[in-house]
N, C-alpha and C positions, 0 to 999 in steps of 0.2 A: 067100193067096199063101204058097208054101212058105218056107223061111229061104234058100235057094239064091238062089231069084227074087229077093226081096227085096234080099240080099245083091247080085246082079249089079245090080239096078238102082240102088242105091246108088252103087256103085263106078262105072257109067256119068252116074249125074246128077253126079259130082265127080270124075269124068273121070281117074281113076284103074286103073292093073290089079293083076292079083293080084298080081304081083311087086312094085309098091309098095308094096302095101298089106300082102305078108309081109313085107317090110323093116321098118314102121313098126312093126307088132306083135309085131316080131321073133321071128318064126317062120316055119319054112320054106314057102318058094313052093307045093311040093305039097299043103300041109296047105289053104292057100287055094284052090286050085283043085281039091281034093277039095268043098271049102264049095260054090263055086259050081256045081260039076256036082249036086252033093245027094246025092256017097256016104258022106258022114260030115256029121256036125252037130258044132259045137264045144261044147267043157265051157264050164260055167257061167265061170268065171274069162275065157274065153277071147268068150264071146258080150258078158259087158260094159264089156271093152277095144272090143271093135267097133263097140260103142254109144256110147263113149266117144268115139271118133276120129270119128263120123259123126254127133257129136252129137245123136244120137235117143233114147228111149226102148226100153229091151230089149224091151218087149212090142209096139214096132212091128219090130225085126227077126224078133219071133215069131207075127207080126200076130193076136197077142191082143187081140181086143174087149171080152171078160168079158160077152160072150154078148150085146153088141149092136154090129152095123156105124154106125160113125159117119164123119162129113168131117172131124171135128178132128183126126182123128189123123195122116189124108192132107196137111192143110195144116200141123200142126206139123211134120211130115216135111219136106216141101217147103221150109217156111219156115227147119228149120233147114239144110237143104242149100245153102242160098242164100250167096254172100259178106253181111258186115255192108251195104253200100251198096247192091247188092239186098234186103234185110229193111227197109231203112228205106223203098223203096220201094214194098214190098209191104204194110207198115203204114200207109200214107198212101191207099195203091188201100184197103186194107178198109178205113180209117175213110171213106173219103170214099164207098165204098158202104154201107157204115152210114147214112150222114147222111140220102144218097136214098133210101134205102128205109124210113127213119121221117120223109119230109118235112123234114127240117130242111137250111134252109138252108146 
């Protein structure tokens, strides 16, 4: 997924738009909405503010695998997009399908 995509679909899982989201990182609305169409990519300083505000890892707004596709990165993504009281919910769903799936009561 390109940094645009990724970038849009962040900003729709926390339901935010580019205008908020230039206000917070203060810098102007068109520089964000250059991001999400994909005619410009931001400078480094500027991609791990966005990672910062969106809680994720730089190399998931760059969907860098290091040469292999994994789920982790999907579900830390996800996991961090969540409010605190969805995570602690979504921690209780995977332990308690951990349990089932190694038998344990």
């Amino acid at each position: 997924m390109r940094f645009s995509e990724t970038l849009q679909q962040l900003m729709a899982e926390n339901n935010i738009t580019a205008r908020q989201l230039a206000k917070e990182l203060r810098i102007p609305s068109y520089i964000v909405d250059h991001f999400t169409r994909g005619t410009k990519e931001p400078a480094f300083d500027t991609l791990r503010r966005i990672a910062a505000y969106f809680n994720v890892d730089i190399n998931c707004l760059l969907d860098y695998q290091g040469g292999t596709a994994s789920i982790d990165d999907d579900l830390l993504r996800i996991f961090h997009s969540l409010p605190s009281e969805q995570q602690l919910i979504f921690l209780a769903q995977g332990k308690a399908a951990a349990r089932i799936t190694n038998g344990i009561p």
